[in-house]
Gaussian input, Z-matrix of N, CA and C with variables (Angstrom, degrees):
# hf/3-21g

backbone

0 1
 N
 C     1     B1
 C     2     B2     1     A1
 N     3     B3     2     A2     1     D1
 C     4     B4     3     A3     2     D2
 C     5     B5     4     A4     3     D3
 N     6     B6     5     A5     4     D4
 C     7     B7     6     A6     5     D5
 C     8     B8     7     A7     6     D6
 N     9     B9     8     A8     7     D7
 C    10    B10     9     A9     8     D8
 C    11    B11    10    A10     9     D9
 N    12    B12    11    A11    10    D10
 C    13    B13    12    A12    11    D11
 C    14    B14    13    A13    12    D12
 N    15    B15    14    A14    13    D13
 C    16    B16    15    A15    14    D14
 C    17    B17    16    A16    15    D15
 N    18    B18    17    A17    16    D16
 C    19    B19    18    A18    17    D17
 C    20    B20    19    A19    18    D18
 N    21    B21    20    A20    19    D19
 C    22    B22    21    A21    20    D20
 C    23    B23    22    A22    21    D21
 N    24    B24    23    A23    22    D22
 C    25    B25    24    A24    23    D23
 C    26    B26    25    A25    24    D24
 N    27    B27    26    A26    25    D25
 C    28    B28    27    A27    26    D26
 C    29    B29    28    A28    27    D27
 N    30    B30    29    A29    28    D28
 C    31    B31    30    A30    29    D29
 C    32    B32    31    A31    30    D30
 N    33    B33    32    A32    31    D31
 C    34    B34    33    A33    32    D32
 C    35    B35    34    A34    33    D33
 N    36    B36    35    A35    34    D34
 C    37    B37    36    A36    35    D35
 C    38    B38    37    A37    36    D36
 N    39    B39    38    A38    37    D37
 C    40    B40    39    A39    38    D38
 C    41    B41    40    A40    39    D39
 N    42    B42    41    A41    40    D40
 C    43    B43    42    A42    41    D41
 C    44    B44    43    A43    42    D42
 N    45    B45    44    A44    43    D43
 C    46    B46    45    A45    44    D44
 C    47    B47    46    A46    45    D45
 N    48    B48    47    A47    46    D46
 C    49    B49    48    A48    47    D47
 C    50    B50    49    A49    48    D48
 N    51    B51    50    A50    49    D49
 C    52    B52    51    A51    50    D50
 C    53    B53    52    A52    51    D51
 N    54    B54    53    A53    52    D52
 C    55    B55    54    A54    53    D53
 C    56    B56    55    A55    54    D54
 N    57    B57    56    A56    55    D55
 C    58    B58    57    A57    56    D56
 C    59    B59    58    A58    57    D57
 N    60    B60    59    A59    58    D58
 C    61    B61    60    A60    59    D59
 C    62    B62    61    A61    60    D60
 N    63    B63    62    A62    61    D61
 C    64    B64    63    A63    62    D62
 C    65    B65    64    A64    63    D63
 N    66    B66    65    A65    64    D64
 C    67    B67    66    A66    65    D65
 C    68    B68    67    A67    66    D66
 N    69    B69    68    A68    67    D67
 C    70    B70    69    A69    68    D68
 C    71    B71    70    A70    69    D69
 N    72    B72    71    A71    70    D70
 C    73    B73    72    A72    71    D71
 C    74    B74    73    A73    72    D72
 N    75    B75    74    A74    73    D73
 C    76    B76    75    A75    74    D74
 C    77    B77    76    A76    75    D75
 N    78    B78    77    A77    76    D76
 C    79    B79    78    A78    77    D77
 C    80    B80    79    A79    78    D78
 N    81    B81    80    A80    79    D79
 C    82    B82    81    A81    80    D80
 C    83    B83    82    A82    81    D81
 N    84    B84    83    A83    82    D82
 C    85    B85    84    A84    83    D83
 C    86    B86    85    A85    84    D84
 N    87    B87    86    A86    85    D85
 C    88    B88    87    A87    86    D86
 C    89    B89    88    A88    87    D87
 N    90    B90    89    A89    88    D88
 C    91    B91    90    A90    89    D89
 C    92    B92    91    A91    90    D90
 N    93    B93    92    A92    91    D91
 C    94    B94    93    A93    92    D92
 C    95    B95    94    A94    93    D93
 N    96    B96    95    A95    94    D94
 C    97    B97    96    A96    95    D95
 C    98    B98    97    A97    96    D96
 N    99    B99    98    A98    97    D97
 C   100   B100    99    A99    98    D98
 C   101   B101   100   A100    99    D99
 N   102   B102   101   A101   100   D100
 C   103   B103   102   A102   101   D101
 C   104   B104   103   A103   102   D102
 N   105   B105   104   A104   103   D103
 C   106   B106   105   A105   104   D104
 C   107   B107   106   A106   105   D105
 N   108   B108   107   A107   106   D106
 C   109   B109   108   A108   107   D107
 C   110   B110   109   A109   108   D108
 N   111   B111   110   A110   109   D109
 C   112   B112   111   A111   110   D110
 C   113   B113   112   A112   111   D111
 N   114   B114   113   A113   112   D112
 C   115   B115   114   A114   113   D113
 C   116   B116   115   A115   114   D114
 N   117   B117   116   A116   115   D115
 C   118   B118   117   A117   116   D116
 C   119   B119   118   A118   117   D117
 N   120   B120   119   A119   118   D118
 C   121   B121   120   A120   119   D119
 C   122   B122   121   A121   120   D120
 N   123   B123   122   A122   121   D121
 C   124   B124   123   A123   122   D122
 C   125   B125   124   A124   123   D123
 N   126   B126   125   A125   124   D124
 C   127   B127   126   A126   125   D125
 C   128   B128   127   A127   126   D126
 N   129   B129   128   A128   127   D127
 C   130   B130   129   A129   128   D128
 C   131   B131   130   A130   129   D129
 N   132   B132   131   A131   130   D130
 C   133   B133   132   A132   131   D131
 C   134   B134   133   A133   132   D132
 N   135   B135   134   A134   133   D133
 C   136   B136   135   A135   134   D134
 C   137   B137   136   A136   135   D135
 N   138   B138   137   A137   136   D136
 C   139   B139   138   A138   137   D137
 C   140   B140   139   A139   138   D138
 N   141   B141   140   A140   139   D139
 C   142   B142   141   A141   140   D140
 C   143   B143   142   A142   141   D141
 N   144   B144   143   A143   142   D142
 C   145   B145   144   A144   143   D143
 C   146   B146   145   A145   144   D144
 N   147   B147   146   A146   145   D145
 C   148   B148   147   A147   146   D146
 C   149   B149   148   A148   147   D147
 N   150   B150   149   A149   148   D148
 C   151   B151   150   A150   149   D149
 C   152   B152   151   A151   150   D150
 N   153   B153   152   A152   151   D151
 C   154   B154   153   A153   152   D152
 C   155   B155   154   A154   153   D153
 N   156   B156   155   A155   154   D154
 C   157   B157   156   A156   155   D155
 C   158   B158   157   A157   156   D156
 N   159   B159   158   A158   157   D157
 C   160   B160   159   A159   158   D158
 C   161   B161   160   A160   159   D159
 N   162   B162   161   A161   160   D160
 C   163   B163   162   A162   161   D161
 C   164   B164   163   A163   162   D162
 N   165   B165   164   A164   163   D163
 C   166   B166   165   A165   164   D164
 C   167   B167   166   A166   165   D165
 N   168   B168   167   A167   166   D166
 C   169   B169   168   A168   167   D167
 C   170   B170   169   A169   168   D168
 N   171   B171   170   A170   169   D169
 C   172   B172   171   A171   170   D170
 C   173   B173   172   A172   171   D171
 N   174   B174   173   A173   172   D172
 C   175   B175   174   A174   173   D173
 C   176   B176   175   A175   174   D174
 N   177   B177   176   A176   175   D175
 C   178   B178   177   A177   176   D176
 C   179   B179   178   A178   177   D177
 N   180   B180   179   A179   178   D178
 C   181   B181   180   A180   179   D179
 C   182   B182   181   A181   180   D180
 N   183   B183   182   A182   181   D181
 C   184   B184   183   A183   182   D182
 C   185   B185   184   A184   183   D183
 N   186   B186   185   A185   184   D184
 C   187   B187   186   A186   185   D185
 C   188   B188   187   A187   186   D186
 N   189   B189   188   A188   187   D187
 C   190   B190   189   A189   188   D188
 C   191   B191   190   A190   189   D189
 N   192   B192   191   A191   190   D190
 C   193   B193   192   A192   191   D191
 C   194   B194   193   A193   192   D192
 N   195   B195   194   A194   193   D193
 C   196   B196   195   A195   194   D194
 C   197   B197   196   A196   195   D195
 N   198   B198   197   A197   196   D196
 C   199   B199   198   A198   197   D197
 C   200   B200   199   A199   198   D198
 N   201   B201   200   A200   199   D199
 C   202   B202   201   A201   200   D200
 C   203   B203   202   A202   201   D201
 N   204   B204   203   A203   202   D202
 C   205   B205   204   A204   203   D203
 C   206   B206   205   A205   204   D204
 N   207   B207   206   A206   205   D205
 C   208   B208   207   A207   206   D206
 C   209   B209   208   A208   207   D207
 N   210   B210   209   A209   208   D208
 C   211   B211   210   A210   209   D209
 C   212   B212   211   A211   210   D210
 N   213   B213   212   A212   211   D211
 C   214   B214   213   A213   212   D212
 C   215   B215   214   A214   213   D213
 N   216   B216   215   A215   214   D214
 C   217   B217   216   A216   215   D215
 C   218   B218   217   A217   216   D216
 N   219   B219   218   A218   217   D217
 C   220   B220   219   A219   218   D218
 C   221   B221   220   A220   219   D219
 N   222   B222   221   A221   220   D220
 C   223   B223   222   A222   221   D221
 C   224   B224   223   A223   222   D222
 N   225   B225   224   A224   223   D223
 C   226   B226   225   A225   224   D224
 C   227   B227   226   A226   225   D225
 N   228   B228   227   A227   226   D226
 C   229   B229   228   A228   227   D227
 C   230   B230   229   A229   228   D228
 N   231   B231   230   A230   229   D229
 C   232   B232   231   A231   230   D230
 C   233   B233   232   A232   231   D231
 N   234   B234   233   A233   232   D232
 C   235   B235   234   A234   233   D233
 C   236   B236   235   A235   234   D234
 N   237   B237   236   A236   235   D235
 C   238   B238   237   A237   236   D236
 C   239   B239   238   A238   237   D237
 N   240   B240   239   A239   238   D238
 C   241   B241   240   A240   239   D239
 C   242   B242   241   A241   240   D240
 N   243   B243   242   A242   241   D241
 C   244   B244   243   A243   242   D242
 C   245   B245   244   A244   243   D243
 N   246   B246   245   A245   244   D244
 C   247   B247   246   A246   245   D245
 C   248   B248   247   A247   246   D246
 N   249   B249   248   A248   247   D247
 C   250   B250   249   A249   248   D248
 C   251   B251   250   A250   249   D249
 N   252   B252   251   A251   250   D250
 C   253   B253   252   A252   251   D251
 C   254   B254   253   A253   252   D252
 N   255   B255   254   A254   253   D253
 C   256   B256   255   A255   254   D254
 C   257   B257   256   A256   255   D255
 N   258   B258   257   A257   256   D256
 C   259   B259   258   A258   257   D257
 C   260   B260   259   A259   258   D258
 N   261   B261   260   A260   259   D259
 C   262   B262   261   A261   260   D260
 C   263   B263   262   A262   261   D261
 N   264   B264   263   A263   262   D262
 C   265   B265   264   A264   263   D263
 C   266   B266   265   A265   264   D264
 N   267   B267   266   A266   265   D265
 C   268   B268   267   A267   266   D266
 C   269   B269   268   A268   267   D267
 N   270   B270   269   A269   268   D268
 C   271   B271   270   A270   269   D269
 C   272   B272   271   A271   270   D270
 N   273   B273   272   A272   271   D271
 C   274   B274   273   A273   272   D272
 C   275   B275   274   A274   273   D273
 N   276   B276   275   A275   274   D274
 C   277   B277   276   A276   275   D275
 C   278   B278   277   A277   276   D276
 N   279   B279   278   A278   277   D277
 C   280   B280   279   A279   278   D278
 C   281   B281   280   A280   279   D279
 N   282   B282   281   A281   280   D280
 C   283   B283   282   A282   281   D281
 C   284   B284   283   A283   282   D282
 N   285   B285   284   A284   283   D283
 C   286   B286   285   A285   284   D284
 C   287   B287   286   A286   285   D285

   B1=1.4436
   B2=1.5331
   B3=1.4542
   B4=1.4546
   B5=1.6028
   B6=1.6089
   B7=1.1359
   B8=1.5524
   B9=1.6155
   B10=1.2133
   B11=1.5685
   B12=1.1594
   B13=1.6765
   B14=1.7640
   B15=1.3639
   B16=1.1911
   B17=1.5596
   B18=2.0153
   B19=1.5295
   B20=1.0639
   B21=1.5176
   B22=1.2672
   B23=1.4051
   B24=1.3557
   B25=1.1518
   B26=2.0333
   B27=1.3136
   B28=1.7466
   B29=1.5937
   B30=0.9685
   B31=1.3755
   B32=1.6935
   B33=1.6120
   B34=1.1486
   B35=1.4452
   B36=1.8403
   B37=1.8080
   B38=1.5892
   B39=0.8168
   B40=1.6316
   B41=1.8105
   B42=1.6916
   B43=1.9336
   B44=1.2367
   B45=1.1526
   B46=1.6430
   B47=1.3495
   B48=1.4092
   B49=1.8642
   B50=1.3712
   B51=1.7181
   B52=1.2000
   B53=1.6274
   B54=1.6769
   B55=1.2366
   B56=1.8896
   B57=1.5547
   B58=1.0651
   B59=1.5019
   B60=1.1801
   B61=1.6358
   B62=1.8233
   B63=1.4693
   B64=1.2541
   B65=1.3111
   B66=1.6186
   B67=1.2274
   B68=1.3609
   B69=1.2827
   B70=1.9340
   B71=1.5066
   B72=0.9356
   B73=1.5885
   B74=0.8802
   B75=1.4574
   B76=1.4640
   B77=1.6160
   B78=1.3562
   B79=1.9098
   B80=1.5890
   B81=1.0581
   B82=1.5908
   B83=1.7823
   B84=0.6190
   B85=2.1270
   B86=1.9799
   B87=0.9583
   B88=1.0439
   B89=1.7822
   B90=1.2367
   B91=1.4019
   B92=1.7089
   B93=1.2413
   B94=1.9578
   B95=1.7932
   B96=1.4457
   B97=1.5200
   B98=1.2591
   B99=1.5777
   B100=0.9863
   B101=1.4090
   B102=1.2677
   B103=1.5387
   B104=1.1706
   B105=0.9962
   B106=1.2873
   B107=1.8718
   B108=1.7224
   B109=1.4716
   B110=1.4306
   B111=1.5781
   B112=1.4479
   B113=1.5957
   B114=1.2950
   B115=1.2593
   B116=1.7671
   B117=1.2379
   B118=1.9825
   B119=1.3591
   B120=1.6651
   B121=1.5862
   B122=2.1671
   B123=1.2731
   B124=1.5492
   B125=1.6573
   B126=1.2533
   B127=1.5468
   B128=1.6600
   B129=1.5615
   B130=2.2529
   B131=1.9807
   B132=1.1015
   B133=1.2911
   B134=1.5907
   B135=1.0511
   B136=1.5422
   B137=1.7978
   B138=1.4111
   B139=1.5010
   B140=1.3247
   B141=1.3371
   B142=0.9471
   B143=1.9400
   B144=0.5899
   B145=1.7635
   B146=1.4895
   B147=1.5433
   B148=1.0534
   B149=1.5082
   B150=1.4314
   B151=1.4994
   B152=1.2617
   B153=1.5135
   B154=1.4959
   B155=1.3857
   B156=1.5337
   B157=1.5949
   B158=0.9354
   B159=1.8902
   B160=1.0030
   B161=1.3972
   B162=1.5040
   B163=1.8891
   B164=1.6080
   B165=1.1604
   B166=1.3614
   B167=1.6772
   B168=1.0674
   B169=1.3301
   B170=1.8557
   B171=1.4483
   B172=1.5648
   B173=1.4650
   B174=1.6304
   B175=1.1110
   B176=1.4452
   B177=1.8251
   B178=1.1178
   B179=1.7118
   B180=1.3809
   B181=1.4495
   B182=1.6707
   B183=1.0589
   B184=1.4046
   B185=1.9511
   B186=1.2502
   B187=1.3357
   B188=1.8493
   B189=1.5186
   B190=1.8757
   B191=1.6689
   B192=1.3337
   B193=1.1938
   B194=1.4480
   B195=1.4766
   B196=1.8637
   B197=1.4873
   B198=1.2260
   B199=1.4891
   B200=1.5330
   B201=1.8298
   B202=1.4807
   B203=1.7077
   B204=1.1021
   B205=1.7995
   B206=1.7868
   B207=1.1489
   B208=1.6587
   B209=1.1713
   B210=1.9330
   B211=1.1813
   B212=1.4949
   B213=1.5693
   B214=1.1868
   B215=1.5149
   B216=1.4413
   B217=1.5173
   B218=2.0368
   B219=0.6107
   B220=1.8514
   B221=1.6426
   B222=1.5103
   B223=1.2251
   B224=1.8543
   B225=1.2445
   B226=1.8120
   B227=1.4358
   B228=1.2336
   B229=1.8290
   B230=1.6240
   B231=1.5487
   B232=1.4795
   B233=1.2768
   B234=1.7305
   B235=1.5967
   B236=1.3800
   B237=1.5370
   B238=1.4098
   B239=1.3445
   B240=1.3463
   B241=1.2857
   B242=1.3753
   B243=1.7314
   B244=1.4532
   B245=1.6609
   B246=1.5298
   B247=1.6159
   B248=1.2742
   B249=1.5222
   B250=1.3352
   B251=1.7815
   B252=1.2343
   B253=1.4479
   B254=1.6906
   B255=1.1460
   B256=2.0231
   B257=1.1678
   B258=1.2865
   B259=1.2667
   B260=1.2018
   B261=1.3081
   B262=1.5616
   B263=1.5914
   B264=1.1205
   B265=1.7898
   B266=1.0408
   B267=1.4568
   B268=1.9696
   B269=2.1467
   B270=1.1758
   B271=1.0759
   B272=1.6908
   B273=1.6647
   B274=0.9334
   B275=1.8726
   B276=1.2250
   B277=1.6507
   B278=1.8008
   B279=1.0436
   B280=1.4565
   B281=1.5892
   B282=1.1758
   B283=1.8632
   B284=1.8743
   B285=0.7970
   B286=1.8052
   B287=1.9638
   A1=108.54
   A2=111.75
   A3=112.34
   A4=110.84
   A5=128.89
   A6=112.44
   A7=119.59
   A8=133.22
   A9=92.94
   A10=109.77
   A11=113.91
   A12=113.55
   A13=104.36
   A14=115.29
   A15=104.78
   A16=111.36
   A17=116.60
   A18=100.49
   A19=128.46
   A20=119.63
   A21=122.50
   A22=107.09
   A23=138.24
   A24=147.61
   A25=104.75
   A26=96.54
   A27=114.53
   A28=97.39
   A29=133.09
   A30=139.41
   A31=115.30
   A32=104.90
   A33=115.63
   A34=129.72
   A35=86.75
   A36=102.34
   A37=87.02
   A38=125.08
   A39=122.85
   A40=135.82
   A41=84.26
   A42=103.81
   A43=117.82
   A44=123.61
   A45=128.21
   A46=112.75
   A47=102.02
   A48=117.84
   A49=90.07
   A50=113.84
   A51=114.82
   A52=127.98
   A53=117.31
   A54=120.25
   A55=93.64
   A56=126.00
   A57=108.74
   A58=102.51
   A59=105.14
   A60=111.93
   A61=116.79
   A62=104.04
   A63=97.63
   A64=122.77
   A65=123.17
   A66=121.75
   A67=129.37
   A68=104.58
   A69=100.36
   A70=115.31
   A71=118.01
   A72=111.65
   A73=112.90
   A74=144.80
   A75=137.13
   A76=114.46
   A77=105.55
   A78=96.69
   A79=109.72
   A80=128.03
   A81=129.81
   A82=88.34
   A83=159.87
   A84=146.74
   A85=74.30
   A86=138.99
   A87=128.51
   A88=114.75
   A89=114.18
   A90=135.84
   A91=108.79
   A92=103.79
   A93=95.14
   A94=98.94
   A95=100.31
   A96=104.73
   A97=120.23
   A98=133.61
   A99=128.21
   A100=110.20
   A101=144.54
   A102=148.34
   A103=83.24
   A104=158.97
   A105=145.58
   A106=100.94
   A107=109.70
   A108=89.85
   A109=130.83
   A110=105.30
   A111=109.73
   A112=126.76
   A113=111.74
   A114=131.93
   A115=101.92
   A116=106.91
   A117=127.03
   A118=92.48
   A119=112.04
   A120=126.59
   A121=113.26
   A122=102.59
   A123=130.16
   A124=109.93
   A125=94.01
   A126=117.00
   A127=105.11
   A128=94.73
   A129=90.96
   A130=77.54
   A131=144.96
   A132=118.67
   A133=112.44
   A134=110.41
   A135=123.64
   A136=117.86
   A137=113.98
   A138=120.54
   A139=109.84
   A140=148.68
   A141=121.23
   A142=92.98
   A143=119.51
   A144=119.61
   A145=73.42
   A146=142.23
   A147=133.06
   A148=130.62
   A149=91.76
   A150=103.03
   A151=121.12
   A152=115.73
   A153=121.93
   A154=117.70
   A155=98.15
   A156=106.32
   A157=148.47
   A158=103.81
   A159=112.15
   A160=122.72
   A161=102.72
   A162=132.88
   A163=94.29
   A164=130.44
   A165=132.47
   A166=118.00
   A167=117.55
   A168=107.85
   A169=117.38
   A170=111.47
   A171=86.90
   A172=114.92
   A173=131.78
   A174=139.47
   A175=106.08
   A176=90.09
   A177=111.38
   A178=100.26
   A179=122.24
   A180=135.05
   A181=92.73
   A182=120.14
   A183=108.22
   A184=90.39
   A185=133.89
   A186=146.00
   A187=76.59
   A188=112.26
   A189=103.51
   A190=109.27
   A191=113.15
   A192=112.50
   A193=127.37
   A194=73.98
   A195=85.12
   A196=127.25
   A197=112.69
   A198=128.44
   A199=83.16
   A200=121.82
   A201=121.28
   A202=90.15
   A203=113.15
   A204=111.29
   A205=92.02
   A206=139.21
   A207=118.44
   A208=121.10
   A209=116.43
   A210=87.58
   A211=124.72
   A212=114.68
   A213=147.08
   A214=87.14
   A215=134.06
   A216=138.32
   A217=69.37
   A218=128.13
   A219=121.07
   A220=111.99
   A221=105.62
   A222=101.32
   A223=111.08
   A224=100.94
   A225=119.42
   A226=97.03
   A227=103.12
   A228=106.74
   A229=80.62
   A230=123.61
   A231=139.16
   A232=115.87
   A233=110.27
   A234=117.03
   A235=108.36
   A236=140.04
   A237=93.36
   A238=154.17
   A239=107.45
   A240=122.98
   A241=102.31
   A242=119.46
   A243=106.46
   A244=124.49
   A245=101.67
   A246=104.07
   A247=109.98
   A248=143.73
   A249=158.85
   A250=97.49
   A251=106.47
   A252=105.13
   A253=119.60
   A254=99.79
   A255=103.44
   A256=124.05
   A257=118.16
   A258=130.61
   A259=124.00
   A260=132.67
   A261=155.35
   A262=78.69
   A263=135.67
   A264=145.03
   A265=107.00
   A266=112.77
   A267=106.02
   A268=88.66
   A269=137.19
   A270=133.11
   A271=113.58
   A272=126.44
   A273=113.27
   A274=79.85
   A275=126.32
   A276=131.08
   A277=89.29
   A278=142.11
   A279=108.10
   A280=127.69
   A281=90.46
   A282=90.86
   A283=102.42
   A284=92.10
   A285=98.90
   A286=102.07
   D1=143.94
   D2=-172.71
   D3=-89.46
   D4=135.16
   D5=-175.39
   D6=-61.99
   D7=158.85
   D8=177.25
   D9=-114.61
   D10=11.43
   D11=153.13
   D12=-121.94
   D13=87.82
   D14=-179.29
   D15=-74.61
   D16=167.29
   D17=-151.98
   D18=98.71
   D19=-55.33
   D20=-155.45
   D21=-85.28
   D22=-43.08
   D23=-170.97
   D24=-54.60
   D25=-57.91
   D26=177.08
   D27=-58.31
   D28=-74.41
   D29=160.97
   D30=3.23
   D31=-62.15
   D32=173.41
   D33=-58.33
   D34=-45.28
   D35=-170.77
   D36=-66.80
   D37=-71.76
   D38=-161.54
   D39=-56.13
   D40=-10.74
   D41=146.64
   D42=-88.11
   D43=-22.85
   D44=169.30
   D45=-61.60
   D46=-33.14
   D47=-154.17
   D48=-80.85
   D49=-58.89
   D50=-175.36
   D51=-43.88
   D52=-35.01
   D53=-166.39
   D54=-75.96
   D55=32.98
   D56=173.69
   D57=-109.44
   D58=-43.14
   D59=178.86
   D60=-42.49
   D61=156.29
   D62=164.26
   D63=-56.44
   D64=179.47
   D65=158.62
   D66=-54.59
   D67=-61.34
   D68=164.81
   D69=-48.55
   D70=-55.22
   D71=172.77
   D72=-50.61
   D73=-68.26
   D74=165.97
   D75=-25.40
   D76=-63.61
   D77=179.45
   D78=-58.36
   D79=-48.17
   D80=-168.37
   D81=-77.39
   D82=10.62
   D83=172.00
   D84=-121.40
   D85=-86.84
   D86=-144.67
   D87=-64.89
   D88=-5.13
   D89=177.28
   D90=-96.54
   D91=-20.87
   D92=-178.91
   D93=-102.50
   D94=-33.60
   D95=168.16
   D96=-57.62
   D97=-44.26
   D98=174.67
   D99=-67.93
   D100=-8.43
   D101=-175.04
   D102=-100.22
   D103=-73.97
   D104=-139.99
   D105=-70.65
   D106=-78.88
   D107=167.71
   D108=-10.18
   D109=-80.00
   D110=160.26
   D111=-4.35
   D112=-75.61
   D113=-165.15
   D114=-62.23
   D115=-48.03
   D116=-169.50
   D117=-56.99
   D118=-66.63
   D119=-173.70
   D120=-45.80
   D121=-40.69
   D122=160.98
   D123=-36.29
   D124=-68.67
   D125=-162.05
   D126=-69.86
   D127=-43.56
   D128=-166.83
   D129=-85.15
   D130=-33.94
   D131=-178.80
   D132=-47.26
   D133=-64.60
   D134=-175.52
   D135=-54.81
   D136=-19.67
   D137=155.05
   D138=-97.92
   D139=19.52
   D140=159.56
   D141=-126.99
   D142=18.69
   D143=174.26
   D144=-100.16
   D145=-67.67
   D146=-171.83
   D147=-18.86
   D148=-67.13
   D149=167.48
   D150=-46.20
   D151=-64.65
   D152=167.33
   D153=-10.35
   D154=-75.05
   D155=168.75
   D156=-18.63
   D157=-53.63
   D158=-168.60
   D159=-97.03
   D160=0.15
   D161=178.33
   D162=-79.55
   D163=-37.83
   D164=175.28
   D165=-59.68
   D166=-25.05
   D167=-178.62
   D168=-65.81
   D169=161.89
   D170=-169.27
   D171=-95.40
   D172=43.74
   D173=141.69
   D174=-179.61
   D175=131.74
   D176=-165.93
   D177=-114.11
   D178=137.60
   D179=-162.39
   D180=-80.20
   D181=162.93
   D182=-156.21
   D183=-107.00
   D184=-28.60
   D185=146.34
   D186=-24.03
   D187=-100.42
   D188=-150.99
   D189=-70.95
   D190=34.47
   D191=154.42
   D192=-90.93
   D193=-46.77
   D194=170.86
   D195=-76.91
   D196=-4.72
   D197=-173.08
   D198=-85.18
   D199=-56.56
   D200=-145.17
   D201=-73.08
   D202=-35.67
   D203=-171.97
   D204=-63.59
   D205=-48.78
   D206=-176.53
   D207=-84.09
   D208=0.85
   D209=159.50
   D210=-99.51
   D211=6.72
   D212=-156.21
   D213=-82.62
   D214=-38.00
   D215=-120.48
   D216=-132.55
   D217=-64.49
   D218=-160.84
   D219=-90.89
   D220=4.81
   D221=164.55
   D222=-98.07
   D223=-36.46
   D224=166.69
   D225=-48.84
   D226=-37.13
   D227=-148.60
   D228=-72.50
   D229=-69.08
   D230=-167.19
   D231=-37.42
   D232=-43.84
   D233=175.17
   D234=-82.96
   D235=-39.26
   D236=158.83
   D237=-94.75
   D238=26.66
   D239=176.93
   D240=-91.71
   D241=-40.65
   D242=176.85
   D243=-75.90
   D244=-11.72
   D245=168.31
   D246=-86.53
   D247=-29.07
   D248=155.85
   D249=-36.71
   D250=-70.31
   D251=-177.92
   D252=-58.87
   D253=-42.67
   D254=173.06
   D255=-79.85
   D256=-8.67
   D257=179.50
   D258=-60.60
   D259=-36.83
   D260=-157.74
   D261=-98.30
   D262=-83.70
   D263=-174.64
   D264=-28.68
   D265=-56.89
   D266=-157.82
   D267=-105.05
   D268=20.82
   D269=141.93
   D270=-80.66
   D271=-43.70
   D272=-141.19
   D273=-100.83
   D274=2.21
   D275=179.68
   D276=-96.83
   D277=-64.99
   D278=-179.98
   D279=-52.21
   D280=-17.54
   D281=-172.26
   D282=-73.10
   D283=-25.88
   D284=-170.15
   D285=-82.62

């Protein structure tokens, strides 16, 4: 069976995990994690504005149509699995 927020489950375990560490450890893991998200969230923005783009031109070969529809579909796919996964982290870091 396919999860249907994949991410999210790991997400959890690894805010659980975190409330073991010290405090400094907690800020420094939850401080390189949030850069990294950051950076991922950065990266699938900039390929999928890409795509956008390139659906805009006024004819598109139907070969890079179908290319632009999967990357359209695994970059969606990428952001919510990586917000699924940070989600549990950067919820349970504002609460604190």
């Amino acid at each position: 069976m396919t999860d249907p927020e994949p991410g999210l489950e790991i997400g959890k375990e690894l805010a659980a995990l975190l409330d073991q560490l010290s405090p400094e450890e907690k800020e420094r893991f939850r401080q390189s994690l949030a850069e990294l998200v950051h950076d991922l969230r950065q990266s699938l923005g900039i390929i999928f504005t890409a795509e956008v783009l390139l659906r805009r031109r006024k004819t598109v070969p139907a070969s890079e149509l179908e290319l632009l529809n999967t990357i359209n579909i695994a970059s969606k796919r990428s952001l919510d699995l990586l917000n699924n996964f940070a989600g549990p982290l950067e919820k349970k870091n504002s609460q604190e």
